[in-house]
FIROZA-219647 format. One record per residue (C-alpha): residue number from 1; residue in three letters; x, y, z. Coordinates in nm, 2 decimals. Example, Ala and Ser with C-alpha at 12.3 -4.5 7.8 and 13.67 -1.06 7.14 Angstrom:
BEGIN
<kolkol: 1 | setor: ALA | u: 1.23 | v: -0.45 | w: 0.78>
<kolkol: 2 | setor: SER | u: 1.37 | v: -0.11 | w: 0.71>
This chain:
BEGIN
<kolkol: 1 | setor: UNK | u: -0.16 | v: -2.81 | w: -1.90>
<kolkol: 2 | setor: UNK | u: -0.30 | v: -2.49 | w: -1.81>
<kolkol: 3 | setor: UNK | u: -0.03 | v: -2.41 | w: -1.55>
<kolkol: 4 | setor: UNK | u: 0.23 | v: -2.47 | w: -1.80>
<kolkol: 5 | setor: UNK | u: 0.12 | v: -2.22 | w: -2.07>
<kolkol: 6 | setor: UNK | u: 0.10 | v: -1.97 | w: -1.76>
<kolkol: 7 | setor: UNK | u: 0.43 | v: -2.04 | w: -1.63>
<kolkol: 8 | setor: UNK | u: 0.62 | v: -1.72 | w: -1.80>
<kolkol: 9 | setor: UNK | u: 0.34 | v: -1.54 | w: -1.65>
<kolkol: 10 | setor: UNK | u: 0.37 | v: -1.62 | w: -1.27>
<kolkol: 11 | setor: UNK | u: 0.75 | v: -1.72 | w: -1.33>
<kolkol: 12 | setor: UNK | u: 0.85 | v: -1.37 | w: -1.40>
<kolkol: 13 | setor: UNK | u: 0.61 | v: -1.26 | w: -1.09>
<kolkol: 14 | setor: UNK | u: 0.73 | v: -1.51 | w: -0.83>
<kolkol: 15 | setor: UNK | u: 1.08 | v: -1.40 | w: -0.98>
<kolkol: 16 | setor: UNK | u: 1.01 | v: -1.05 | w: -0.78>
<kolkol: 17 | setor: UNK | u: 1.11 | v: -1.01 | w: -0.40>
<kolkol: 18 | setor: UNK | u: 0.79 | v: -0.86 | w: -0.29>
<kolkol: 19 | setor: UNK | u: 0.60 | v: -1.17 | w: -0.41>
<kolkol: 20 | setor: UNK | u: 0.51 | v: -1.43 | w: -0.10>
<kolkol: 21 | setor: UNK | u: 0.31 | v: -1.69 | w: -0.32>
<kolkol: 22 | setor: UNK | u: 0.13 | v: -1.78 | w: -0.63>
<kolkol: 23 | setor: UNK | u: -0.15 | v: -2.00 | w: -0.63>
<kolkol: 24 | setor: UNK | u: -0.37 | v: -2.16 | w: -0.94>
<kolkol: 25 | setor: UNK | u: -0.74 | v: -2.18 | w: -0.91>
<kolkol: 26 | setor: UNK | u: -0.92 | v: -2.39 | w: -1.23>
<kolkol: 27 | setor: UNK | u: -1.21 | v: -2.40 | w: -1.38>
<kolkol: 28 | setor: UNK | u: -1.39 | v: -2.80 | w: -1.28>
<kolkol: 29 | setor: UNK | u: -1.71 | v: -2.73 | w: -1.41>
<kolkol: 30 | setor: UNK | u: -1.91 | v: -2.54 | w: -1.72>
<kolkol: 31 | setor: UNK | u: -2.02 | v: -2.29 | w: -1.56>
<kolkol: 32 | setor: UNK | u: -1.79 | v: -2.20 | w: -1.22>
<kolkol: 33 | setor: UNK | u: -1.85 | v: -1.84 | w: -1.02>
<kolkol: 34 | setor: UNK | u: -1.52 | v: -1.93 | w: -0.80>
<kolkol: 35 | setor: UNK | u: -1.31 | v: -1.82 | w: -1.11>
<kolkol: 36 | setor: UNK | u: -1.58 | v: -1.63 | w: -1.26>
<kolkol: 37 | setor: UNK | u: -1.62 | v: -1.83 | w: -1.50>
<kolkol: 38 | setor: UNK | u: -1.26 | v: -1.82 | w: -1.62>
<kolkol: 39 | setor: UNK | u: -1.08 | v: -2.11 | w: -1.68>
<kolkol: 40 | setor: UNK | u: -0.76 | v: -2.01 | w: -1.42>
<kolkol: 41 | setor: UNK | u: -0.72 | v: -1.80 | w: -1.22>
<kolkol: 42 | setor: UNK | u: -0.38 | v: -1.67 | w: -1.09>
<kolkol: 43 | setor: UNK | u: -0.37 | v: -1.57 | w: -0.71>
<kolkol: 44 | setor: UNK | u: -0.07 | v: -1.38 | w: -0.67>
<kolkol: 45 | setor: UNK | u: -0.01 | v: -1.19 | w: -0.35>
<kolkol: 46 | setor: UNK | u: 0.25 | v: -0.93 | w: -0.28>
<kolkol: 47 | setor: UNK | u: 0.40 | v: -0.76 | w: -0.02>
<kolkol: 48 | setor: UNK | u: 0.36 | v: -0.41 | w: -0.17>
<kolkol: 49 | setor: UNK | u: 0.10 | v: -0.18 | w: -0.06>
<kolkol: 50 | setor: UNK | u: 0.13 | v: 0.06 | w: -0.37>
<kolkol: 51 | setor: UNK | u: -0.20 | v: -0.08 | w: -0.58>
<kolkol: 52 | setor: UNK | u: -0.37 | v: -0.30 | w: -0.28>
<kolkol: 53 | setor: UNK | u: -0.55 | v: -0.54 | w: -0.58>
<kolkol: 54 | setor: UNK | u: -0.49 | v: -0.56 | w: -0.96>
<kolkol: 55 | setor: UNK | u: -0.65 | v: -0.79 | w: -1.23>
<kolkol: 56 | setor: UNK | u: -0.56 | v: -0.84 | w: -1.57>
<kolkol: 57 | setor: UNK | u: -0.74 | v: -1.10 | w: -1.80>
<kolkol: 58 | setor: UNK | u: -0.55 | v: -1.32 | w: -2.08>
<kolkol: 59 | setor: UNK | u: -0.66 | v: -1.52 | w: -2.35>
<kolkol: 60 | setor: UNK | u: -0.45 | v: -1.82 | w: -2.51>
<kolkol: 61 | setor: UNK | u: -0.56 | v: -2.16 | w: -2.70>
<kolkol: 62 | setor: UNK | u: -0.94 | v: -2.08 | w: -2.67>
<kolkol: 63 | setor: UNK | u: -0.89 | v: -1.99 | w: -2.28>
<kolkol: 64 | setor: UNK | u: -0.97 | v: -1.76 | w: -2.05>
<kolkol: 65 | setor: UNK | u: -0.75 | v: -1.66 | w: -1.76>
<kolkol: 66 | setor: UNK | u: -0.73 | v: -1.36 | w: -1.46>
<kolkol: 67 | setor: UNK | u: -0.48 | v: -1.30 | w: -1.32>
<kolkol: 68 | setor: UNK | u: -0.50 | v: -1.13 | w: -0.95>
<kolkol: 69 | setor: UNK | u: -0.24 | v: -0.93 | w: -0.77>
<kolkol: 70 | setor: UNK | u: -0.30 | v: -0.86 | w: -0.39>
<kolkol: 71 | setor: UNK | u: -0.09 | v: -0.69 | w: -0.19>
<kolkol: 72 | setor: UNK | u: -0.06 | v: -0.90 | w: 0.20>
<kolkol: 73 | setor: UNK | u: -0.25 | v: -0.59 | w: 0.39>
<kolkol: 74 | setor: UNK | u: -0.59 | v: -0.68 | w: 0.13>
<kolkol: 75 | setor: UNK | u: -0.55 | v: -1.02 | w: 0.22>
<kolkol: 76 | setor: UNK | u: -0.52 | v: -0.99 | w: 0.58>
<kolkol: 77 | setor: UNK | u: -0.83 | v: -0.70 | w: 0.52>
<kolkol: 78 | setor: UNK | u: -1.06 | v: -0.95 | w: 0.30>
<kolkol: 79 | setor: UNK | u: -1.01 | v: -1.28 | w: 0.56>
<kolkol: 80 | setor: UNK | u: -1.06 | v: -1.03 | w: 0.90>
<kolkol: 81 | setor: UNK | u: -1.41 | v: -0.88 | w: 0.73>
<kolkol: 82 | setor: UNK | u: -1.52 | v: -1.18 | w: 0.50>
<kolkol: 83 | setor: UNK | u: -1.59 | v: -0.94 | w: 0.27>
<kolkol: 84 | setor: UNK | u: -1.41 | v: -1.13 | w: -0.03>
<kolkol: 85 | setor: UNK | u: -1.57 | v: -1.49 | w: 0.02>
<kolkol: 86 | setor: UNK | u: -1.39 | v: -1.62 | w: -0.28>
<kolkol: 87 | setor: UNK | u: -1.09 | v: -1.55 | w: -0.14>
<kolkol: 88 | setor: UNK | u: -1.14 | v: -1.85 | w: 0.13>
<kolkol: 89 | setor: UNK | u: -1.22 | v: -2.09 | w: -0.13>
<kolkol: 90 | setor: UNK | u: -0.93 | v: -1.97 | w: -0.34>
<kolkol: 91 | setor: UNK | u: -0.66 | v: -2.03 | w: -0.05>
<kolkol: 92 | setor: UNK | u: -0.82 | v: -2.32 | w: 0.05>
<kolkol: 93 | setor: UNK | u: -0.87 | v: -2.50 | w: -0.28>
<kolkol: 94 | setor: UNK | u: -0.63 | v: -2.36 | w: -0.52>
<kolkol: 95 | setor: UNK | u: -0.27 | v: -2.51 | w: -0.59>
<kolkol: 96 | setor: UNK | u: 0.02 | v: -2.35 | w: -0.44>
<kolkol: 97 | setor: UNK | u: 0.25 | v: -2.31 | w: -0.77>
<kolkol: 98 | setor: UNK | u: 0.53 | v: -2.06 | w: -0.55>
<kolkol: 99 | setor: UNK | u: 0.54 | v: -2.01 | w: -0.18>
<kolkol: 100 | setor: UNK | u: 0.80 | v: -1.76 | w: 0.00>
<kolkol: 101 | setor: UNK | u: 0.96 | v: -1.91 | w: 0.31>
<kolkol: 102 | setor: UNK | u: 0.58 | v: -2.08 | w: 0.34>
<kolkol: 103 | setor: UNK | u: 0.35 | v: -1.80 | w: 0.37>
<kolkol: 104 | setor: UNK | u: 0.05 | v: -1.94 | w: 0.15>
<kolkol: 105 | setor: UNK | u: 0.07 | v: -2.29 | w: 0.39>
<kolkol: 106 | setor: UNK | u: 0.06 | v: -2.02 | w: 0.71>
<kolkol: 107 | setor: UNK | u: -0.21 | v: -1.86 | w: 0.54>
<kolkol: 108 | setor: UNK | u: -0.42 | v: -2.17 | w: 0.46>
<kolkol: 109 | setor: UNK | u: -0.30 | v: -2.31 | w: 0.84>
<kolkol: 110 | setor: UNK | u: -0.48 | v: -1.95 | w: 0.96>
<kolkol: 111 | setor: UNK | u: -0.78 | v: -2.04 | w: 0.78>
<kolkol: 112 | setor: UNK | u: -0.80 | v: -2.39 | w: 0.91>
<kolkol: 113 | setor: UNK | u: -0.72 | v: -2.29 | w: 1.28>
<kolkol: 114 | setor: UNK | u: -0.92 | v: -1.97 | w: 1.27>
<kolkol: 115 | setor: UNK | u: -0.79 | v: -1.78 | w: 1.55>
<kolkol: 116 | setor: UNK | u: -1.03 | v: -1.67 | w: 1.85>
<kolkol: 117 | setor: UNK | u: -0.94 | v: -1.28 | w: 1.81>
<kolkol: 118 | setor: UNK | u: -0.99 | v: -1.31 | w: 1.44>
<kolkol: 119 | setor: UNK | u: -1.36 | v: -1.56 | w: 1.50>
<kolkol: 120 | setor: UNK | u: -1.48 | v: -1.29 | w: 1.76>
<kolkol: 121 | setor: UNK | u: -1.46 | v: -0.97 | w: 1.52>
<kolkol: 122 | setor: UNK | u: -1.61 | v: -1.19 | w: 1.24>
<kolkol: 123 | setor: UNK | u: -1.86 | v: -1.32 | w: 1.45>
<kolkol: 124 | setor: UNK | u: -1.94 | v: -0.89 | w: 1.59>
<kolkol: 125 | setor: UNK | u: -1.93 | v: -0.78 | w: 1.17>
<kolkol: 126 | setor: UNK | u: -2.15 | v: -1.05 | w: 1.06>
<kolkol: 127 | setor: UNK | u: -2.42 | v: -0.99 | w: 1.37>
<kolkol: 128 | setor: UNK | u: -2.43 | v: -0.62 | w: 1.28>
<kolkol: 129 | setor: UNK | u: -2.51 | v: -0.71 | w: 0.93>
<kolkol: 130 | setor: UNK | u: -2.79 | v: -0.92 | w: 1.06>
<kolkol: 131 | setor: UNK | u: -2.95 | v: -0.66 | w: 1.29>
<kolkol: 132 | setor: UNK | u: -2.95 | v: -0.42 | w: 1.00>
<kolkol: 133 | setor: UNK | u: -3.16 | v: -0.63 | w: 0.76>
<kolkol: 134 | setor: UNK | u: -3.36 | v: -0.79 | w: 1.03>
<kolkol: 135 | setor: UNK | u: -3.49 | v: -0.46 | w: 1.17>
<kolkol: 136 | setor: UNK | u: -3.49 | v: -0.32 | w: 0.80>
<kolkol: 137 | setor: UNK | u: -3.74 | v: -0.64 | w: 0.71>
<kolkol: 138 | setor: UNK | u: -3.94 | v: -0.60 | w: 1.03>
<kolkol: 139 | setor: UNK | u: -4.04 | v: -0.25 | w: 0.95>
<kolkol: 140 | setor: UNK | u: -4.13 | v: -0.33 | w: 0.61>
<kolkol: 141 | setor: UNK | u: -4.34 | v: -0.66 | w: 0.75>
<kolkol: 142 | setor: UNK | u: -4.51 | v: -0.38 | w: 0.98>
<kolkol: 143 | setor: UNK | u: -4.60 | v: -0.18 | w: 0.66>
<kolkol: 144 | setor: UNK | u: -4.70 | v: -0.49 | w: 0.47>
<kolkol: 145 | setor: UNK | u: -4.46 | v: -0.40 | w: 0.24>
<kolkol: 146 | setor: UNK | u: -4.44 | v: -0.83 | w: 0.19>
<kolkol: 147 | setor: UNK | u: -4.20 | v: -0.85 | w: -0.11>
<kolkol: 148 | setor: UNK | u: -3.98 | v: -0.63 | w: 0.02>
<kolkol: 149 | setor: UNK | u: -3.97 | v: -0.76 | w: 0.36>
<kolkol: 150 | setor: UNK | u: -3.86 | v: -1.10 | w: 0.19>
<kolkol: 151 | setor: UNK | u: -3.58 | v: -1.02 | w: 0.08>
<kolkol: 152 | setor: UNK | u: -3.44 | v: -0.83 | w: 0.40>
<kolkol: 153 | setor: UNK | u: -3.58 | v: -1.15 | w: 0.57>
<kolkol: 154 | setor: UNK | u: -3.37 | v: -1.35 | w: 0.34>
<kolkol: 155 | setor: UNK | u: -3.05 | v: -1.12 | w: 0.37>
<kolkol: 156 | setor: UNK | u: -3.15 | v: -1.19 | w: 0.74>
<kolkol: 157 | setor: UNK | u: -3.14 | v: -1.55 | w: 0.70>
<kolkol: 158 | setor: UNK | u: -2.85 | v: -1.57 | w: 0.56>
<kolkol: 159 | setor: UNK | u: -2.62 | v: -1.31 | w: 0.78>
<kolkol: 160 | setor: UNK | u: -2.76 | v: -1.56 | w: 1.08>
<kolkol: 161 | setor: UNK | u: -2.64 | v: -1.85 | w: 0.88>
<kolkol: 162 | setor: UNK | u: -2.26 | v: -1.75 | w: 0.86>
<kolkol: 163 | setor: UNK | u: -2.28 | v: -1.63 | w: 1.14>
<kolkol: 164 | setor: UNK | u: -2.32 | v: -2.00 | w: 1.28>
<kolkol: 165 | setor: UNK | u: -2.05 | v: -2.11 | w: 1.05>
<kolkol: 166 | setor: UNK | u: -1.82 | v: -1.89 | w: 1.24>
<kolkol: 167 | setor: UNK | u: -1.91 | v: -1.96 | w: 1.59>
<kolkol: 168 | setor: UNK | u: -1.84 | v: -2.34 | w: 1.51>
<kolkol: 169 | setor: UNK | u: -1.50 | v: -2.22 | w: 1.44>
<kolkol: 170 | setor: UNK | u: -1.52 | v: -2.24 | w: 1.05>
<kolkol: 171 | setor: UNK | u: -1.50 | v: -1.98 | w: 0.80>
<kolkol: 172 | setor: UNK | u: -1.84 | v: -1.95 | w: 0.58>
<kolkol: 173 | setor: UNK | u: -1.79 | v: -2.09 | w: 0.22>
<kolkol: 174 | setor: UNK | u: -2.00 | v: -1.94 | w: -0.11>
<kolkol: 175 | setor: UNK | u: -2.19 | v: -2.27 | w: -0.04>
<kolkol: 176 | setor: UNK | u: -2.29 | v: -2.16 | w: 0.31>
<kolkol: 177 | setor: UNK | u: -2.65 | v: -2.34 | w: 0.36>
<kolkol: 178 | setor: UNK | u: -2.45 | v: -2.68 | w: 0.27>
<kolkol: 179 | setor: UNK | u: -2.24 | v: -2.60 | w: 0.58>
<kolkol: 180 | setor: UNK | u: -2.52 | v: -2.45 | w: 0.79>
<kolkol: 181 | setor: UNK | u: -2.76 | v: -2.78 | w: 0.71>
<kolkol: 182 | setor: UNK | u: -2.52 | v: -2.96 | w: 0.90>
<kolkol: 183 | setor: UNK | u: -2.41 | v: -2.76 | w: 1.15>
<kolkol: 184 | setor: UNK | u: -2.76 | v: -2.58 | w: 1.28>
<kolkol: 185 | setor: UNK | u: -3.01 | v: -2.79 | w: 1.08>
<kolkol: 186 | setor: UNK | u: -3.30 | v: -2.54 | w: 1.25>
<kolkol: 187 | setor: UNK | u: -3.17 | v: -2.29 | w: 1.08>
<kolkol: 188 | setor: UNK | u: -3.18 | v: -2.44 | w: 0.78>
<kolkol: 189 | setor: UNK | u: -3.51 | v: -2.56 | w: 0.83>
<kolkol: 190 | setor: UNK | u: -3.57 | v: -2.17 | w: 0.87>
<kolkol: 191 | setor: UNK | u: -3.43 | v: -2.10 | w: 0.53>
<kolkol: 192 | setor: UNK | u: -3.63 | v: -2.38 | w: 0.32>
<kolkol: 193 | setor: UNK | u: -3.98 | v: -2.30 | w: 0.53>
<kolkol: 194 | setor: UNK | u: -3.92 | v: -1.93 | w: 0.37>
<kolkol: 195 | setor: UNK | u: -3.86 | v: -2.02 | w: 0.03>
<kolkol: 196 | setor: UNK | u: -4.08 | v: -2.33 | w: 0.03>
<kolkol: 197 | setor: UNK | u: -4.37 | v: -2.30 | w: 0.28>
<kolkol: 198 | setor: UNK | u: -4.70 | v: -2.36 | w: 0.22>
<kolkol: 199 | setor: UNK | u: -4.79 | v: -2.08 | w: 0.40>
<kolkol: 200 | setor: UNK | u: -4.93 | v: -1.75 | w: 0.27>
<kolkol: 201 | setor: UNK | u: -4.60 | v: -1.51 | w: 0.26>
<kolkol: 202 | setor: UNK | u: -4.72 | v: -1.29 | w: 0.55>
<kolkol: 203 | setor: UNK | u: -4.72 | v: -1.63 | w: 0.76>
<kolkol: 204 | setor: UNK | u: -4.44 | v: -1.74 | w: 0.65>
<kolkol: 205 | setor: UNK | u: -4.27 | v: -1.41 | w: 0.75>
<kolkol: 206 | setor: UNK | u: -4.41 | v: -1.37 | w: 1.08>
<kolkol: 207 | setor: UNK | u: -4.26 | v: -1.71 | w: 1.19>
<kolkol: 208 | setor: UNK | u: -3.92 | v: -1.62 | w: 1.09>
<kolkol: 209 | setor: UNK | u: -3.94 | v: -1.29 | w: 1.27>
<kolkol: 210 | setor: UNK | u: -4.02 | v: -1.46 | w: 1.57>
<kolkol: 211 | setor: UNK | u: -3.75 | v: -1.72 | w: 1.50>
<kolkol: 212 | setor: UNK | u: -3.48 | v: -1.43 | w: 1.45>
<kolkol: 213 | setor: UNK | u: -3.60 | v: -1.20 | w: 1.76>
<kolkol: 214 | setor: UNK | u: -3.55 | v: -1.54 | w: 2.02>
<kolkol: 215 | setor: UNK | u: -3.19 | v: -1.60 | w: 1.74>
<kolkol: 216 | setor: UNK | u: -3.08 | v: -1.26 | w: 1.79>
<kolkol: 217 | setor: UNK | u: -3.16 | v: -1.22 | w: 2.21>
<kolkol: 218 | setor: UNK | u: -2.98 | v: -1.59 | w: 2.24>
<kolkol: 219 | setor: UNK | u: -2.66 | v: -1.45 | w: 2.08>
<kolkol: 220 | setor: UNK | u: -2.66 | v: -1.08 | w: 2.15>
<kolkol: 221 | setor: UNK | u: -2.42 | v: -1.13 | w: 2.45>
<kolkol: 222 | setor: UNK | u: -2.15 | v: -1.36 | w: 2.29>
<kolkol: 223 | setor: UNK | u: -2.22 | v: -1.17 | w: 1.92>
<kolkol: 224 | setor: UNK | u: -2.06 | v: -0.84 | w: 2.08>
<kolkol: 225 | setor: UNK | u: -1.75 | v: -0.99 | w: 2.27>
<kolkol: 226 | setor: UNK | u: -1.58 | v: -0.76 | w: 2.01>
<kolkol: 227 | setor: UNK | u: -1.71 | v: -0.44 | w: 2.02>
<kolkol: 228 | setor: UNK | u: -1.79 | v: -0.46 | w: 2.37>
<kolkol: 229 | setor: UNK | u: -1.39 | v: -0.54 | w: 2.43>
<kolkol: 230 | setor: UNK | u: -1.30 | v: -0.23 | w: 2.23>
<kolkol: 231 | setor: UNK | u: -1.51 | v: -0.01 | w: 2.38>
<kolkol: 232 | setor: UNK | u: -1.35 | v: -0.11 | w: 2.71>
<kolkol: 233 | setor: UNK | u: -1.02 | v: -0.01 | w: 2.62>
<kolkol: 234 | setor: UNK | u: -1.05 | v: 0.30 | w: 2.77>
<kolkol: 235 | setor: UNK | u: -1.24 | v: 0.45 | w: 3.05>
<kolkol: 236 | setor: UNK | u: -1.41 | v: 0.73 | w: 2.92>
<kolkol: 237 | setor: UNK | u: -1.75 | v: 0.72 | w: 2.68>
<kolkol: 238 | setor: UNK | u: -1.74 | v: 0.69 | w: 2.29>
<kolkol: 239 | setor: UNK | u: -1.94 | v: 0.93 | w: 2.07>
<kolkol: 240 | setor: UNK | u: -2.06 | v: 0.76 | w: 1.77>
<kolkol: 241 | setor: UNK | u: -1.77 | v: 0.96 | w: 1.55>
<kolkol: 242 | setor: UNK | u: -1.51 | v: 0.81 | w: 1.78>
<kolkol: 243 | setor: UNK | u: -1.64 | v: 0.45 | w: 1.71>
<kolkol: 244 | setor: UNK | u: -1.68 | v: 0.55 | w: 1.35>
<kolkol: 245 | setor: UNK | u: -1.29 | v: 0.62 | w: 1.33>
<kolkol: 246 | setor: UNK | u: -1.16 | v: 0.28 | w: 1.54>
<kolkol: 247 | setor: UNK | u: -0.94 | v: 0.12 | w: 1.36>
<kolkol: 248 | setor: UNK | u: -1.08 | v: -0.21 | w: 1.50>
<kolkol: 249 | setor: UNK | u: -1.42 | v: -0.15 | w: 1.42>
<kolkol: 250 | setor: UNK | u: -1.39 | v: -0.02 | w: 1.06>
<kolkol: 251 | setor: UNK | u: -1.51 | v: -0.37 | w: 0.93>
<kolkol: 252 | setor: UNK | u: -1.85 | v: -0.24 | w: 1.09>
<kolkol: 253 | setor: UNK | u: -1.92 | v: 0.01 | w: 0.84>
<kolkol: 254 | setor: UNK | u: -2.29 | v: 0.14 | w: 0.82>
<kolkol: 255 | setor: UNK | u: -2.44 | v: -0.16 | w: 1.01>
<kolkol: 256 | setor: UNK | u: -2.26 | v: 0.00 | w: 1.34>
<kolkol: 257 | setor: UNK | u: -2.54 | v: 0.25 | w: 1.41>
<kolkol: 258 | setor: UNK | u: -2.77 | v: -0.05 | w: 1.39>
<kolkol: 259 | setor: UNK | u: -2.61 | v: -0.23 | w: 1.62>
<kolkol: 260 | setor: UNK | u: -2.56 | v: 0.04 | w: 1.87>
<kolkol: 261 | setor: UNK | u: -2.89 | v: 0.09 | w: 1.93>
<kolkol: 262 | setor: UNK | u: -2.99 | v: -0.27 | w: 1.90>
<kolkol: 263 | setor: UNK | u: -2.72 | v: -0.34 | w: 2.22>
<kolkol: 264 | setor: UNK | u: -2.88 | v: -0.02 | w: 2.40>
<kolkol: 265 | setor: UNK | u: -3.20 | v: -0.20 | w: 2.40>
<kolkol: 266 | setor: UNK | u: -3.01 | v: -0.50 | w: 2.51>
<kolkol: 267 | setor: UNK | u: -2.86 | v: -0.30 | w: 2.81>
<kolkol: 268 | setor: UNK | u: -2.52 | v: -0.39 | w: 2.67>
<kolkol: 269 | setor: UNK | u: -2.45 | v: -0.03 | w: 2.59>
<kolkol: 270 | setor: UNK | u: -2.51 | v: 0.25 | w: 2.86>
<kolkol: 271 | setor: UNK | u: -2.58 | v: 0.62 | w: 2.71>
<kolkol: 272 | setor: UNK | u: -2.42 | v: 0.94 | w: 2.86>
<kolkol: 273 | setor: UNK | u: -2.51 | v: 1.29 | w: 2.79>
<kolkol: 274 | setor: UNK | u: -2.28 | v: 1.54 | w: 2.73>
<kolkol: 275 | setor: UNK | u: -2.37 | v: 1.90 | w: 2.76>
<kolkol: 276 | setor: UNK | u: -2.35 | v: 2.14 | w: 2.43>
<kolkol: 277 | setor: UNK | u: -2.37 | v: 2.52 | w: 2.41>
<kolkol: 278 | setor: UNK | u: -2.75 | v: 2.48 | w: 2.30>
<kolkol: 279 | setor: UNK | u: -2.99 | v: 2.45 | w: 2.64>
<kolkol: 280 | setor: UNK | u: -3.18 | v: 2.08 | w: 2.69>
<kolkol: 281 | setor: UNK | u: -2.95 | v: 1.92 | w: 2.44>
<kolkol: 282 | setor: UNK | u: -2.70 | v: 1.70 | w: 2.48>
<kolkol: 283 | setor: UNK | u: -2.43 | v: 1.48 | w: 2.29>
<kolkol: 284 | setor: UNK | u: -2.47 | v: 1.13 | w: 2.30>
<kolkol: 285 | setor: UNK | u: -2.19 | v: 0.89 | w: 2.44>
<kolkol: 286 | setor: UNK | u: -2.15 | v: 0.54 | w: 2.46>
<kolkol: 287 | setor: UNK | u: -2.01 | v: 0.28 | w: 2.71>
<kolkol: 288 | setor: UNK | u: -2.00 | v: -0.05 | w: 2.71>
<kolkol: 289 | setor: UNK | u: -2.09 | v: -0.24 | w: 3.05>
């Protein structure tokens, strides 16, 4: 019913060359966050890189609907960082309504497949995430700043829990813990201890920073394939502002630091000095080993 009324709406989109496929995401529920609690959504993405997104919201008959516009670069952005986790659930779940020369059923076929190069730099973004708010709770557990240390703890939690979504080949879903209960049921058990213990907070805290330290030494090695790889590509050392401006490490943003000194610790990462015009200091490069 809903698609009808719509149809001069994504008709006169799909009826432009640069579009490669509409999809319809609808509202199942009374209150639904994948559609932001709109009753459709329109996915339409482009192959124009002049405005990468662009939403406008309708109303008709009592409804609600937003319309999205995504140019093919976003897209291929959004799935490579995981940074738009609606974005899954809309390729996966919504109805394909106009598909150029079958890109949306290559797009969902990526998603289902999940290619290794694209596992292993989501895997690398989503461990640097987790380092950050680990080490960020850990200090504030050492301050007994308790409150405040639960929630890093929890953003900790939950980075570790996608990130085992994605080494079991599956891209993480807004209902992650549903996944992770099945996959890693310890580290769901982690998760429900937190919230639900019995312990005192501090207690409860300490356990899951012990958890996370043996977590985060298990999968340090296989966590930073991709980094690691990149920073191999050449021969000579990175300074931080090289790695910074990597094309293939932007998705690391302000969690890279983190997780440079986290692999140094690790002895994943080597440093080398570099002399500078000022006597007994030195610039500091990196190199992978």
């Amino acid at each position: 019913m809903m698609e009808n009324l719509l149809r001069p709406i994504y008709q006169e989109r799909a009826s432009h060359p640069e579009t490669l496929g509409v999809l319809v995401i609808e509202k199942t529920k009374p209150f639904h966050p994948l559609t932001d609690n709109f009753d459709v959504v329109l996915l339409i993405i482009v192959n124009n890189d002049e405005k990468s997104w662009f939403v406008k919201h309708y109303e008709f008959e009592d409804k609600k609907a937003a319309m999205h516009v995504v140019s093919e670069q976003q897209v291929n952005e959004w799935l490579g960082s995981g940074s738009h986790r609606r974005l899954v659930a809309w390729l996966v779940n919504g109805k394909i309504i106009f598909d150029r020369n079958e890109y949306i059923a290559g797009l969902k076929e990526r998603i289902r497949d999940f290619p290794y190069e694209e596992r292993i730099s989501k895997i690398g973004v989503e461990f640097a995430r987790l380092i950050r708010r680990y080490t960020e709770g850990k200090d504030l557990f050492a301050s007994k700043q308790y409150m405040d240390a639960y929630n890093f703890i929890l953003h900790a939690l939950h980075h570790l829990a996608r990130l085992s979504v994605i080494e079991h080949g599956f891209h993480p879903e807004i209902t992650v813990w549903n996944q992770v209960k099945h996959i890693e049921p310890e580290i769901f058990k982690l998760y429900t201890e937190l919230l639900s213990g019995e312990d005192p907070l501090d207690k409860r805290l300490e356990l899951l920073l012990l958890a996370n330290d043996f977590s985060l030494s298990s999968k340090s090695t296989n966590a930073t394939v991709h980094i690691r790889h990149v920073m191999k590509e050449r021969e000579s050392a990175w300074t931080y502002q090289d790695l910074m401006e990597e094309e293939q490490l932007k998705d690391y943003g302000i969690d890279l630091g983190a997780l440079i000194e986290y692999m140094i610790d690790k002895g994943l990462i080597e440093v080398h000095q570099s002399e500078t015009k000022g006597t007994g200091i030195f610039i500091r490069k990196y190199k992978a080993i």
